[in-house]
C-alpha positions in Angstrom: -71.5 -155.1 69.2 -68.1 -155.2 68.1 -66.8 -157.0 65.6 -62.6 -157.2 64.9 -60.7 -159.1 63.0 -56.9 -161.4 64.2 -54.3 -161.4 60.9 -53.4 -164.8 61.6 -50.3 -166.6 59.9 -51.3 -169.1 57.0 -52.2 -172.2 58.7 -51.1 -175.5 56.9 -52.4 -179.0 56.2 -52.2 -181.3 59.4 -51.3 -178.5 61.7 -52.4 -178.9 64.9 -55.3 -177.0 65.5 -55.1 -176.4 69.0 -51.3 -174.9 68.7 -52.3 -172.5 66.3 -55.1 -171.1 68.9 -52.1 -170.6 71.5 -49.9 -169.2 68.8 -52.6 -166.5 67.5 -55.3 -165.5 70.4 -53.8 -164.1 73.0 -56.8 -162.7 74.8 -60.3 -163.1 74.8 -63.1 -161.5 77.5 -66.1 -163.7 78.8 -68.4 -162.8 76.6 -66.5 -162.9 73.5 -68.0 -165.1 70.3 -65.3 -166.3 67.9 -65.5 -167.2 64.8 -63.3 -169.6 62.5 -62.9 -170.4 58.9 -64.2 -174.2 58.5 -60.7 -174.3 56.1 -58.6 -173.8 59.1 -60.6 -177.1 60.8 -60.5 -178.6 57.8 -56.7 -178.5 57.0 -56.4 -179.6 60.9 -58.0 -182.8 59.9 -55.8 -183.6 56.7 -59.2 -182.9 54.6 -57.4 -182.0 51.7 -57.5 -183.5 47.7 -55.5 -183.4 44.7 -57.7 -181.1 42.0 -57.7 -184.1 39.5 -59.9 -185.9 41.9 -62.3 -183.3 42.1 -65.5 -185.1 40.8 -64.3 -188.1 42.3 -64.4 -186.1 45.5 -67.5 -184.6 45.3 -69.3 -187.8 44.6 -67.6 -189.2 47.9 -68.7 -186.2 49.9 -72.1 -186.6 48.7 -75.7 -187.8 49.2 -77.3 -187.0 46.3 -75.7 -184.9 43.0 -77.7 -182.3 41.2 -75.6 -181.2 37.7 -76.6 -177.6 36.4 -75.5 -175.9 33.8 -73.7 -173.5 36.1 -72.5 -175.8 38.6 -72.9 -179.1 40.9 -75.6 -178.5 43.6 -74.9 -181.3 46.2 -76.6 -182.5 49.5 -74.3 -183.4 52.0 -74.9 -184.7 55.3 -73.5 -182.4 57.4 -73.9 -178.7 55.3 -77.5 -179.6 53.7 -77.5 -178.3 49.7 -74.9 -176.8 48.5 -72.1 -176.7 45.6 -69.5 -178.8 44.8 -69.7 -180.6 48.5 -68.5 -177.7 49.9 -65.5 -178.4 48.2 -63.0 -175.0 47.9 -59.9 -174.3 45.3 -59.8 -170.9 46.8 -57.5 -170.1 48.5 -55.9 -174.2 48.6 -52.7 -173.8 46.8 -53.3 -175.6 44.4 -55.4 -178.1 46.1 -58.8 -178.9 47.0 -59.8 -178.5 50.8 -62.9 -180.0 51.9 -65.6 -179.2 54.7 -64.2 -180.5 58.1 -65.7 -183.7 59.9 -68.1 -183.0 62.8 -68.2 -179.0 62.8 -70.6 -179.1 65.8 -68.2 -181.4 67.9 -65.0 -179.2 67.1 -66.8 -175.8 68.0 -67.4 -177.2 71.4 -63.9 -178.5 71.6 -62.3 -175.5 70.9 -64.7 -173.6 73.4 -64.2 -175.8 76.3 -60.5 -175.4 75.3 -59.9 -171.4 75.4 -62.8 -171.0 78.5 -59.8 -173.4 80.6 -57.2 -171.1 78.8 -58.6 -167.9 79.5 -60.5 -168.8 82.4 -63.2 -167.5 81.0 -67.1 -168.1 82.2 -68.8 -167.6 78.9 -67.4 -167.8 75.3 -69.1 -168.5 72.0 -67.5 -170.1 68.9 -68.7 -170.2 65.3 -66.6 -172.4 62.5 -67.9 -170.3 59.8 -67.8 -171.1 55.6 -69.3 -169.1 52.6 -72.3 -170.4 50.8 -73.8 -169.4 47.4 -77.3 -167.8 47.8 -79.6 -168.7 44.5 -80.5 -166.2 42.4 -78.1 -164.3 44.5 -74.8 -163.0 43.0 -71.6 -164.0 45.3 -71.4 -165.7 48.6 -72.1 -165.0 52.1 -70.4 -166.0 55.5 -72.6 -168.6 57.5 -72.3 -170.5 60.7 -71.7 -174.1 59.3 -71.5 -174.8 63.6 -71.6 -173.2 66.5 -71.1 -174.1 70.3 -72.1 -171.5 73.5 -74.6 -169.3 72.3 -78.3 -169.9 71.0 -78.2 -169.3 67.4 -81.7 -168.4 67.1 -83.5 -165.9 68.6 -87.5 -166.3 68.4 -90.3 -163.8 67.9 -93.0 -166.0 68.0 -95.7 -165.0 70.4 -94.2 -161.7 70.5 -96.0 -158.6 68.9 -94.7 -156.2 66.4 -94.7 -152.4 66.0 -98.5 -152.5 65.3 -99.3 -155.2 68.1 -99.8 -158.1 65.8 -98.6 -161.1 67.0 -96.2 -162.6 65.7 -96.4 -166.8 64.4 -93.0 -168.1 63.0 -90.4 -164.9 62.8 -86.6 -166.2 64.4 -83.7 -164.4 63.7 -80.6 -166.5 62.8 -78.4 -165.3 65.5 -75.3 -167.9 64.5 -75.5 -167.0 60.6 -75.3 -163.2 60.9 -72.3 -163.2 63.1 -70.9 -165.3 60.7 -71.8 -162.9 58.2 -70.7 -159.9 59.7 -66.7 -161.9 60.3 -67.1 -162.5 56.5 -67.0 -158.9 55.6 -63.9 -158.9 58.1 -62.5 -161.9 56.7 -62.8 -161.3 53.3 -61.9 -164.2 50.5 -58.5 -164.1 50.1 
């Protein structure tokens, strides 16, 4: 496996999501599994707020609020638990920018896009996002969707290194690719 990472230009609210794919990947090989920052989708989409609606916000993007004394742990109904709805400062210029609208539809819409670009027979997409771990300190890249690729690969049935079968082991393919183009990506 190898991973590399595209310095890309700073993408902006409402740009069009599609130009900036033309703009910045030039090539890609069948084969190849990409891997987005939801804040890029989500700026394509407008999904941006003013940081003096921020509770406001987070009650809107929510299905049920939990308040902590360290922060607002939220179920939403696309990214399950987590805080704040998702919703990022970092990184916003002074705004808010919240998750994108139907991850799962985009990542196929970008991959049936650049397999016509690139002609391309097989080509896997992740829109990626950080997520706090409890009782872990800082955040880890995860694969809030994914299109092309099966995200999970199971070990049930199959035996170990001292022949006992195994009854519920899968890896989660999608979240350590994601992962793995965090440490690429960075935060900033």
């Amino acid at each position: 496996m190898k991973i590399s990472g595209l310095k890309t230009s700073l993408f902006r609210p409402s740009e069009s999501l599609f130009d900036f794919l033309d703009q910045e990947i030039k090539q890609l090989e069948s084969g190849d599994i990409i891997v987005i920052t939801s804040k890029i989708v989500a700026l394509s989409q407008g999904r941006v707020g003013n940081l003096k609606s921020k509770k406001k916000l987070i009650n809107q993007e929510s299905k049920r609020i939990i308040n902590t004394p360290w922060a607002t742990l939220t179920l939403t109904a696309d990214d399950g638990w987590c805080l704040n709805a998702g919703i990022d400062e970092s990184n916003a210029n002074g705004q808010l920018v919240l998750l994108p609208i139907k991850p799962f539809a985009i990542a196929w819409q970008i991959r049936r896009y650049l397999l016509k670009k690139f002609s391309l027979t097989r080509l896997g997409v992740i829109i990626s996002d950080t997520k706090s771990v409890p009782l872990r300190a800082g955040t880890m890249g995860r694969a809030l969707s994914y299109a092309g690729f099966k995200p999970i690969k199971s070990y049930v049935g199959k035996k170990d290194l001292f022949n006992r079968k195994s009854r519920s082991t899968q890896s989660n393919i999608a979240d350590a690719l994601a992962a793995s183009a965090g440490l690429l990506m960075g935060e900033g």
